[in-house]
CHARMM-style PDB file with segment names, atoms N, HN, CA, C and O in Angstrom:
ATOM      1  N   UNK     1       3.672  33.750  -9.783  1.00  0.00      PROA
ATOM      2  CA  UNK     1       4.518  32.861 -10.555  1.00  0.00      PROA
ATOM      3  C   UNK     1       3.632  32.058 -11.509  1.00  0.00      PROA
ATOM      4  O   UNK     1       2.577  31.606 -11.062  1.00  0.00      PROA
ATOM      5  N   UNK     2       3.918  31.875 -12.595  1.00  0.00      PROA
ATOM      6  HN  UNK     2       4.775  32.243 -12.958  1.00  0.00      PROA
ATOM      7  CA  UNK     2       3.132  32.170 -14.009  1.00  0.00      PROA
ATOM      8  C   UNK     2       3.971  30.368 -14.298  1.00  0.00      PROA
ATOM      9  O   UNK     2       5.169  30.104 -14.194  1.00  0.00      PROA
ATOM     10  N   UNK     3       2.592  29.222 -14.745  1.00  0.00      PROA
ATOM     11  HN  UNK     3       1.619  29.436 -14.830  1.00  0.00      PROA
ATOM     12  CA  UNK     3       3.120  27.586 -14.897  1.00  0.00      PROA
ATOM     13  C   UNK     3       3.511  28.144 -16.199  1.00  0.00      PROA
ATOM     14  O   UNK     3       3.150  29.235 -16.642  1.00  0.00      PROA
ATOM     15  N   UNK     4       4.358  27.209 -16.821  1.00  0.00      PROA
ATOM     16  HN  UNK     4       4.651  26.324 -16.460  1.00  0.00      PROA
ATOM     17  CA  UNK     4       4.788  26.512 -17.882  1.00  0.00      PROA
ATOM     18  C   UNK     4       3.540  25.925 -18.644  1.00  0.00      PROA
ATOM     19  O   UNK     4       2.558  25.912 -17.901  1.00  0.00      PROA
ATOM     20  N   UNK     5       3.283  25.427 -19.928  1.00  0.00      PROA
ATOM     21  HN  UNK     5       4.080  25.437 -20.531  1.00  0.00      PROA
ATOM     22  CA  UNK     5       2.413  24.794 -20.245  1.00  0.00      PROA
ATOM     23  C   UNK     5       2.654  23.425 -20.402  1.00  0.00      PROA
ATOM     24  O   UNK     5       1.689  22.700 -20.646  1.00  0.00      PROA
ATOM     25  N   UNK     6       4.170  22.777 -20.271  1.00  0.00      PROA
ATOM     26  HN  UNK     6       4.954  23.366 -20.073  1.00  0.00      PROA
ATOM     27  CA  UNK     6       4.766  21.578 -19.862  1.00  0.00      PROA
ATOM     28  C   UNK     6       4.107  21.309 -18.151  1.00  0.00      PROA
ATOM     29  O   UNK     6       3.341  20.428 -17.759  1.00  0.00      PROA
ATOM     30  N   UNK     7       4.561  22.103 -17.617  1.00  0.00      PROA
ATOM     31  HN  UNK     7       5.183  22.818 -17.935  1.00  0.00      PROA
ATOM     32  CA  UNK     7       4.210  22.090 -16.342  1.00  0.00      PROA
ATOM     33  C   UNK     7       2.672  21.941 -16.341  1.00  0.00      PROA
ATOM     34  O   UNK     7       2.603  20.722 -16.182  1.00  0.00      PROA
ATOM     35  N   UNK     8       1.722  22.258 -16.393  1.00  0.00      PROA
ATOM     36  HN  UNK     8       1.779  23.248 -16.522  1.00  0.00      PROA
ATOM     37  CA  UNK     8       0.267  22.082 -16.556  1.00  0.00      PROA
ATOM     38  C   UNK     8      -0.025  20.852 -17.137  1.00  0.00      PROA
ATOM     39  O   UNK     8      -0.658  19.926 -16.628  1.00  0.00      PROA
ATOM     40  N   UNK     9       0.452  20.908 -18.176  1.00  0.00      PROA
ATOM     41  HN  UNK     9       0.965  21.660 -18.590  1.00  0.00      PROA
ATOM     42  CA  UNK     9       0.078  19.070 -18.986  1.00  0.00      PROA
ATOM     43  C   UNK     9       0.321  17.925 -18.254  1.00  0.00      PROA
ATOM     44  O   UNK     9      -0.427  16.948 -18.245  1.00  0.00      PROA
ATOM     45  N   UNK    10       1.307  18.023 -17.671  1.00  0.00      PROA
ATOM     46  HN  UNK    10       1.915  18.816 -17.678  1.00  0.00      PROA
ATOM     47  CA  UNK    10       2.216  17.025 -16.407  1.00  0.00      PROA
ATOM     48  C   UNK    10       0.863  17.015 -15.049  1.00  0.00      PROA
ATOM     49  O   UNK    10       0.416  15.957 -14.607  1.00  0.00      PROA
ATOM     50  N   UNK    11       0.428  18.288 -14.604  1.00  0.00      PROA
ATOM     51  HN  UNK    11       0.791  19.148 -14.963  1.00  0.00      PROA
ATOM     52  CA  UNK    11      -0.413  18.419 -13.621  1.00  0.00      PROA
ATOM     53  C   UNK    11      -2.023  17.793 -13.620  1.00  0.00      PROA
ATOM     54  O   UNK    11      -2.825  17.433 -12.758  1.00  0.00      PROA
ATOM     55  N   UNK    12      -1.990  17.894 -15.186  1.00  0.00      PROA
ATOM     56  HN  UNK    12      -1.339  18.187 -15.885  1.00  0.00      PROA
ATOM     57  CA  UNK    12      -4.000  17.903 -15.526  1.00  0.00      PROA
ATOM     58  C   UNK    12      -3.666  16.390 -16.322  1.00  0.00      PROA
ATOM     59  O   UNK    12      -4.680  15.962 -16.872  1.00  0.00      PROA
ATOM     60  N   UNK    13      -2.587  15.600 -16.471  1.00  0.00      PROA
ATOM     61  HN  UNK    13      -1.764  15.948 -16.024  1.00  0.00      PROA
ATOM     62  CA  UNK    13      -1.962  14.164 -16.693  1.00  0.00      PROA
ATOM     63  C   UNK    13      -2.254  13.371 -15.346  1.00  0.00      PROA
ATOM     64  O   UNK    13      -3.123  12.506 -15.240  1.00  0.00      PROA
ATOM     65  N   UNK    14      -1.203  13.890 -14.095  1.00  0.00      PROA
ATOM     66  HN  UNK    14      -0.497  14.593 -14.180  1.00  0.00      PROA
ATOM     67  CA  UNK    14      -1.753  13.354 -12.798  1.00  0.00      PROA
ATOM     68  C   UNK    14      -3.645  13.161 -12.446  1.00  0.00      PROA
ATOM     69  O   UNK    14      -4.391  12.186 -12.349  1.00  0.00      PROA
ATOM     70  N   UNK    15      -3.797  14.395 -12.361  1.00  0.00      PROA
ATOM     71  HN  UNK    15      -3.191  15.187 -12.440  1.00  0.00      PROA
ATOM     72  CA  UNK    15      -4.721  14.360 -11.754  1.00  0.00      PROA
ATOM     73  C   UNK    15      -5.995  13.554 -12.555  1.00  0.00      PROA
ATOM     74  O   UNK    15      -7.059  13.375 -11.962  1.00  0.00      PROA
ATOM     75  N   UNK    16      -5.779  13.061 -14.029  1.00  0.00      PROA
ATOM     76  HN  UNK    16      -4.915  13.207 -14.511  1.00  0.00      PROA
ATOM     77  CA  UNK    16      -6.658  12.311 -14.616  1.00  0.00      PROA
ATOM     78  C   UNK    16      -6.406  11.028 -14.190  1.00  0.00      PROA
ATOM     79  O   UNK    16      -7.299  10.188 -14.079  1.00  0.00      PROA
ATOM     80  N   UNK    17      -5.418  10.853 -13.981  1.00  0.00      PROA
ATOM     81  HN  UNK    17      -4.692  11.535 -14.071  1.00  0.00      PROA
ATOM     82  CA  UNK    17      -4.337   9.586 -13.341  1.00  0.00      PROA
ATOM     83  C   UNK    17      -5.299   9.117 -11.984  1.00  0.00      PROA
ATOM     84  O   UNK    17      -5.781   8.027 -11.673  1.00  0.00      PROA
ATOM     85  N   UNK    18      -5.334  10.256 -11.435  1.00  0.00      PROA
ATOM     86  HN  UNK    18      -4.942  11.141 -11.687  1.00  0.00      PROA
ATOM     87  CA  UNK    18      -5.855   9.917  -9.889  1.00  0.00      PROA
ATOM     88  C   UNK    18      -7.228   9.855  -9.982  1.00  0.00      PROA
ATOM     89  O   UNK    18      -7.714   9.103  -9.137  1.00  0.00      PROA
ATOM     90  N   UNK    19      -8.273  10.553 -10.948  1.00  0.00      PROA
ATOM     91  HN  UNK    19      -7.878  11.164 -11.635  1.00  0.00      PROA
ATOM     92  CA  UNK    19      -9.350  10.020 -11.273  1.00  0.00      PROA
ATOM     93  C   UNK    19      -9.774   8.801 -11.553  1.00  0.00      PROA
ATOM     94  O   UNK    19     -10.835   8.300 -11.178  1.00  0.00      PROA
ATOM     95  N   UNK    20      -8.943   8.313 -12.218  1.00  0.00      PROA
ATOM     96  HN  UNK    20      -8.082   8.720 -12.523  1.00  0.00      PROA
ATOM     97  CA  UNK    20      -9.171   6.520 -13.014  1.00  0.00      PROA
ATOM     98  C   UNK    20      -8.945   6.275 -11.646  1.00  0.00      PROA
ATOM     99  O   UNK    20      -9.841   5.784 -10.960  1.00  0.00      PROA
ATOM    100  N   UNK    21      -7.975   6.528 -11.232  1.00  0.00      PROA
ATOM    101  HN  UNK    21      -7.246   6.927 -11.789  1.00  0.00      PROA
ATOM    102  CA  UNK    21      -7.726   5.456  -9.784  1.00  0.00      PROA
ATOM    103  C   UNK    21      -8.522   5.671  -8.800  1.00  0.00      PROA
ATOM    104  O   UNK    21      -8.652   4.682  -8.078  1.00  0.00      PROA
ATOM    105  N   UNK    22      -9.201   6.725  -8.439  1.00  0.00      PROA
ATOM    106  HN  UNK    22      -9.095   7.529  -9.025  1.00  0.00      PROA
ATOM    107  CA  UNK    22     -10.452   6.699  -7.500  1.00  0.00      PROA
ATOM    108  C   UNK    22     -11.565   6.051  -7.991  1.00  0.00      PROA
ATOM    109  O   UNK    22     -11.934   5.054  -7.370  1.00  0.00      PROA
ATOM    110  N   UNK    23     -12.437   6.537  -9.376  1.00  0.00      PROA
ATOM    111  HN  UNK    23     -12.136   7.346  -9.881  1.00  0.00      PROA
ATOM    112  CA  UNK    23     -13.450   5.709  -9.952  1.00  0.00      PROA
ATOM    113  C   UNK    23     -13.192   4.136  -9.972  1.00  0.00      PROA
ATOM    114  O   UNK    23     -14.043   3.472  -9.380  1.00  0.00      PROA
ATOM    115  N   UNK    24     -12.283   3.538 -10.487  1.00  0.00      PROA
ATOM    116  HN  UNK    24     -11.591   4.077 -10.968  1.00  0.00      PROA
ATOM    117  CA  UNK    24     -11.630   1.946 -10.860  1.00  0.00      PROA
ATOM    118  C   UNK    24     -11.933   1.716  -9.433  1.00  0.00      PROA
ATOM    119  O   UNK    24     -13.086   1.428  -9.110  1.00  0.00      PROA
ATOM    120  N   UNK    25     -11.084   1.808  -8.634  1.00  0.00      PROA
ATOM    121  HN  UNK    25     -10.148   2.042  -8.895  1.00  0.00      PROA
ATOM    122  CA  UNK    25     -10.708   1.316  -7.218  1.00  0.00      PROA
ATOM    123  C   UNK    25     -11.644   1.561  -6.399  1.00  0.00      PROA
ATOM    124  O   UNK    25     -11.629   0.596  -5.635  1.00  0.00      PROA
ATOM    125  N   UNK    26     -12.493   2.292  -6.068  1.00  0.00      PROA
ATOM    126  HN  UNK    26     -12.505   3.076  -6.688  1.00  0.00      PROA
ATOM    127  CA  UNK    26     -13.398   2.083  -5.113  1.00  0.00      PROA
ATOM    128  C   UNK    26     -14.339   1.150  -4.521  1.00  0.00      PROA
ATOM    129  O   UNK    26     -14.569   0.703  -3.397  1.00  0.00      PROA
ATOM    130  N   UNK    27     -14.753   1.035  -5.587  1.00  0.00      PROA
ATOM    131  HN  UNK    27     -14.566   1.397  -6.500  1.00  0.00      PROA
ATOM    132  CA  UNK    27     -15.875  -0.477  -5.291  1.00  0.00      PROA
ATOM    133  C   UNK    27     -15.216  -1.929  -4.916  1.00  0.00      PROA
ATOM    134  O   UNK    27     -15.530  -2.711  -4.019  1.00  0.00      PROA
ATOM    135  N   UNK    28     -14.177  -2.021  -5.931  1.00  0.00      PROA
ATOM    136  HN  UNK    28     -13.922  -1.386  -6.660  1.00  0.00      PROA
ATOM    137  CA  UNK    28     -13.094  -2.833  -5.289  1.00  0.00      PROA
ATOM    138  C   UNK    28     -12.792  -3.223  -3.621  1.00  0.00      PROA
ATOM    139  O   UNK    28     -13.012  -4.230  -2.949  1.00  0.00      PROA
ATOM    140  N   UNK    29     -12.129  -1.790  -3.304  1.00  0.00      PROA
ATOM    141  HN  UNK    29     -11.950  -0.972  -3.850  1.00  0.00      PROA
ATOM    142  CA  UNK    29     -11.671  -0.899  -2.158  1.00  0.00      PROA
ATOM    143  C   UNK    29     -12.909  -1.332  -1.197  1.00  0.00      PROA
ATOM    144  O   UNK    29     -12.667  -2.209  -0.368  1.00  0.00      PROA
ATOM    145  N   UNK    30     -13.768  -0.970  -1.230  1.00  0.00      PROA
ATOM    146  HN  UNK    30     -13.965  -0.257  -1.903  1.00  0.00      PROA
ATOM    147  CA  UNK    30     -15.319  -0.915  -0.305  1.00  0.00      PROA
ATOM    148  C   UNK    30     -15.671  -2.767  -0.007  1.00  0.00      PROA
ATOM    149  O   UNK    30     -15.861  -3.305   1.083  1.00  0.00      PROA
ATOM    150  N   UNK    31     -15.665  -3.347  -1.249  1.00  0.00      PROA
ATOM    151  HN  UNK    31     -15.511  -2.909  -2.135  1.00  0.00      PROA
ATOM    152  CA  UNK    31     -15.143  -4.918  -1.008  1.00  0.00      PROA
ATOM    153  C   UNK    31     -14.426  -5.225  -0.160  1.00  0.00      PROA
ATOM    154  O   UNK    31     -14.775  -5.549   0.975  1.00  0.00      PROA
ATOM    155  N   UNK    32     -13.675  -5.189  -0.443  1.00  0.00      PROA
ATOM    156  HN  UNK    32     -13.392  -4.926  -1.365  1.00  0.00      PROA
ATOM    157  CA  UNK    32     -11.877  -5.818   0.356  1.00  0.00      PROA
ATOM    158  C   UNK    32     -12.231  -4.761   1.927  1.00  0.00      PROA
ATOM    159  O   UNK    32     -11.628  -4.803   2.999  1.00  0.00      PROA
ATOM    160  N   UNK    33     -13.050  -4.150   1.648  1.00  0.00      PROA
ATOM    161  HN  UNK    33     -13.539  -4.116   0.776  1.00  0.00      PROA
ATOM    162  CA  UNK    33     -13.071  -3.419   3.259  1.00  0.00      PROA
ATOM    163  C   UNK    33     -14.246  -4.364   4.119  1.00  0.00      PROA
ATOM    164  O   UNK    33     -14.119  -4.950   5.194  1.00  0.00      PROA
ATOM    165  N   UNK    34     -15.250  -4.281   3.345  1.00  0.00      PROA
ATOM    166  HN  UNK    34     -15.354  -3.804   2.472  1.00  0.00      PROA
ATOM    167  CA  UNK    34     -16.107  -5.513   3.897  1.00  0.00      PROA
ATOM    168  C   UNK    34     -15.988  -7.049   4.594  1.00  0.00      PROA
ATOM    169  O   UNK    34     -16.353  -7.627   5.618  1.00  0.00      PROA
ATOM    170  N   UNK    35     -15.242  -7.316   3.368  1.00  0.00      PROA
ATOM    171  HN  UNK    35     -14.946  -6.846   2.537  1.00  0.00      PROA
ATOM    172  CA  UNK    35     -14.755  -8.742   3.662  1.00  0.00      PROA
ATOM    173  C   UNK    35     -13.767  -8.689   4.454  1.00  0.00      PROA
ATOM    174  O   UNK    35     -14.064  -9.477   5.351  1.00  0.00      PROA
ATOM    175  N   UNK    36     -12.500  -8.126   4.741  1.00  0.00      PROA
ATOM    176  HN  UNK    36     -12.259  -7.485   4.012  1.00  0.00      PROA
ATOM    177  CA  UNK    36     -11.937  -8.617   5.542  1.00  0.00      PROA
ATOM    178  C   UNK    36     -12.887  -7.710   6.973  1.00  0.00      PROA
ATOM    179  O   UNK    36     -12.665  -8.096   8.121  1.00  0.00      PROA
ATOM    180  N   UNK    37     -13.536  -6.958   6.819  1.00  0.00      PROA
ATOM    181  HN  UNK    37     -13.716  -6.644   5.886  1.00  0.00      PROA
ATOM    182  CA  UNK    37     -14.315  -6.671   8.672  1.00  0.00      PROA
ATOM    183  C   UNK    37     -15.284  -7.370   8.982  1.00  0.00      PROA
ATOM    184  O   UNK    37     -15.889  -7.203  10.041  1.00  0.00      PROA
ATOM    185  N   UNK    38     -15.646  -8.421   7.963  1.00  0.00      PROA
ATOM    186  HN  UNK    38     -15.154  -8.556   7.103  1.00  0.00      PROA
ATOM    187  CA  UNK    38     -16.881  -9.293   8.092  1.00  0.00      PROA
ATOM    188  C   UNK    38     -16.298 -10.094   9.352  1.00  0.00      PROA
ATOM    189  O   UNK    38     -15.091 -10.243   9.541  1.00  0.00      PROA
ATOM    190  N   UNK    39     -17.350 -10.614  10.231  1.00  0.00      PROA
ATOM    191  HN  UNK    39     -18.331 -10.493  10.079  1.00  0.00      PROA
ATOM    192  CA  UNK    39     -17.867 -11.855  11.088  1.00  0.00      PROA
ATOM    193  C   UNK    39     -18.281 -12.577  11.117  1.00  0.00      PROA
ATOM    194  O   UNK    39     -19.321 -12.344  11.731  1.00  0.00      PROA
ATOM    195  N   UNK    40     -18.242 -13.671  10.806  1.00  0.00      PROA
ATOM    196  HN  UNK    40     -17.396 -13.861  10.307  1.00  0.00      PROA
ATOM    197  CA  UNK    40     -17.370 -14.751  10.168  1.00  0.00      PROA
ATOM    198  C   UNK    40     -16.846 -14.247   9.015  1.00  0.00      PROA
ATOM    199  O   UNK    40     -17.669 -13.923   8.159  1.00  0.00      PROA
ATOM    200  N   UNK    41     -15.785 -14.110   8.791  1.00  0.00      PROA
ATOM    201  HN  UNK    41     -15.116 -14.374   9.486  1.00  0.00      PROA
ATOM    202  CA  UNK    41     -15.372 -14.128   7.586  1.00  0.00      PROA
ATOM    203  C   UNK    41     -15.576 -15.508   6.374  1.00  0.00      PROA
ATOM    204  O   UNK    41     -15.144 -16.656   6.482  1.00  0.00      PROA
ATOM    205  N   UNK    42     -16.463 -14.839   5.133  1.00  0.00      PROA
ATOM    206  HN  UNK    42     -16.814 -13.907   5.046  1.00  0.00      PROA
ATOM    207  CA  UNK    42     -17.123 -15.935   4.382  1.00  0.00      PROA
ATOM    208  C   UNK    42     -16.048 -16.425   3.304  1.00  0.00      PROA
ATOM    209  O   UNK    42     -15.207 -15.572   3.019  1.00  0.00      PROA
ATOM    210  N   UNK    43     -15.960 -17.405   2.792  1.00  0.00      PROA
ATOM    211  HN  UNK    43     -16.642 -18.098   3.024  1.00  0.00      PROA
ATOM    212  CA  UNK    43     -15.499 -18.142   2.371  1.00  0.00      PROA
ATOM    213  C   UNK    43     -15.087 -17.378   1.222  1.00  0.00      PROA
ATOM    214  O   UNK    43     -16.075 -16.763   0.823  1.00  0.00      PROA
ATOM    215  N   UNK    44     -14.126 -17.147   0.540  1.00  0.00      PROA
ATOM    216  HN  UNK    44     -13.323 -17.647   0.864  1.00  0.00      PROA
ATOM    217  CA  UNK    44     -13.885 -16.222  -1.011  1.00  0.00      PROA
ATOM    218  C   UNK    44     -14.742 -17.099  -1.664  1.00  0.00      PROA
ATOM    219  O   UNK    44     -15.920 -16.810  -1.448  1.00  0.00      PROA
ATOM    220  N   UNK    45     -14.609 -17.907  -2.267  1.00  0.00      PROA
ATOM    221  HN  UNK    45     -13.653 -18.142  -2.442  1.00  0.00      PROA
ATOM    222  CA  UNK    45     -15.169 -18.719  -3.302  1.00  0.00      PROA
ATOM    223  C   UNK    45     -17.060 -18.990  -3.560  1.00  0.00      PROA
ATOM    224  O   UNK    45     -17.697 -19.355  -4.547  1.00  0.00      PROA
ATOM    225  N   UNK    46     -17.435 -18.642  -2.286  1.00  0.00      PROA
ATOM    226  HN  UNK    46     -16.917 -18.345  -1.483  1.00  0.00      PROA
ATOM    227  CA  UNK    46     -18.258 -18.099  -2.515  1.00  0.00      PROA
ATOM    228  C   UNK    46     -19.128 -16.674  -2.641  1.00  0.00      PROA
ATOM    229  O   UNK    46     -20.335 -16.435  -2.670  1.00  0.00      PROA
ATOM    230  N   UNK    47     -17.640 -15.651  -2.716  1.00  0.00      PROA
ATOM    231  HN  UNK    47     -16.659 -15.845  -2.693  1.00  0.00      PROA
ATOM    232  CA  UNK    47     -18.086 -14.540  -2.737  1.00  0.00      PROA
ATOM    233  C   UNK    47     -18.081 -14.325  -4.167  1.00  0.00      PROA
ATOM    234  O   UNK    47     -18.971 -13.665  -4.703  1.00  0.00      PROA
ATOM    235  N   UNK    48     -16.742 -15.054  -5.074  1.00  0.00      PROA
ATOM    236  HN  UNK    48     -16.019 -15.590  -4.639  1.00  0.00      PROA
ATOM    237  CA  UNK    48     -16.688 -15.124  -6.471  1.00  0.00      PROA
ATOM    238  C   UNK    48     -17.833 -15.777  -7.297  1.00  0.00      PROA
ATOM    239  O   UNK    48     -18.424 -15.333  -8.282  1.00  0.00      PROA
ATOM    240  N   UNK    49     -17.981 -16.906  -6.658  1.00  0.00      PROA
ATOM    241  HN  UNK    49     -17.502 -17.267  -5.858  1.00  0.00      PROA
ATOM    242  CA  UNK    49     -19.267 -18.036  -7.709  1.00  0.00      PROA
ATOM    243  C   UNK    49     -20.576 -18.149  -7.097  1.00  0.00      PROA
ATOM    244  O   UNK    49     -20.916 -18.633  -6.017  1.00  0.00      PROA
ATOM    245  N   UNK    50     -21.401 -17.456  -8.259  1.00  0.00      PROA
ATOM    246  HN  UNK    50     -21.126 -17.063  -9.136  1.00  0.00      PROA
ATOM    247  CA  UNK    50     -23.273 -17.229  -7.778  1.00  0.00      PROA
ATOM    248  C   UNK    50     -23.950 -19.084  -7.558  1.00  0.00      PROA
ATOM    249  O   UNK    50     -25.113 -19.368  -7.273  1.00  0.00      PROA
ATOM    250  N   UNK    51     -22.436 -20.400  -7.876  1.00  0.00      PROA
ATOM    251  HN  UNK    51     -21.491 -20.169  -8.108  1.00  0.00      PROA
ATOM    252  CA  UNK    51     -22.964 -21.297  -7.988  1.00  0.00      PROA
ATOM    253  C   UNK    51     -22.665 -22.713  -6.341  1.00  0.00      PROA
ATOM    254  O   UNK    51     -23.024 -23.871  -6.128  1.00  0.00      PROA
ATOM    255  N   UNK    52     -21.641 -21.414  -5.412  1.00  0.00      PROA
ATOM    256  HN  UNK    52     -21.350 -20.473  -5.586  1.00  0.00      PROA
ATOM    257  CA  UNK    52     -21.121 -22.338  -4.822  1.00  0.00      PROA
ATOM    258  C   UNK    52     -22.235 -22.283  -3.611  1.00  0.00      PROA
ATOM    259  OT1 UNK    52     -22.165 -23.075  -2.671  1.00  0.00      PROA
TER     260      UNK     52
END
């Protein structure tokens, strides 16, 4: 069974889709995984400001 070339554009659209969103989000992602498994959990405000 032979795609459409609508059908393909729609497919190789997603999957660039899901690229940005793996590259963007990870480091983020790996953060927010840290911090909330941290012990003590540290203060946000000083995770944001190099001054607090």
């Amino acid at each position: 069974m032979a795609l459409s070339d609508e059908t393909k554009d729609k497919i190789n659209t997603a999957i660039g889709v899901g690229k940005n969103i793996v590259v963007y989000g990870w480091i983020p992602f790996v953060l927010y995984v840290g911090y909330t498994r941290s012990n003590p959990q540290p203060n946000l405000i000083k995770l944001i400001s190099p001054l607090a």
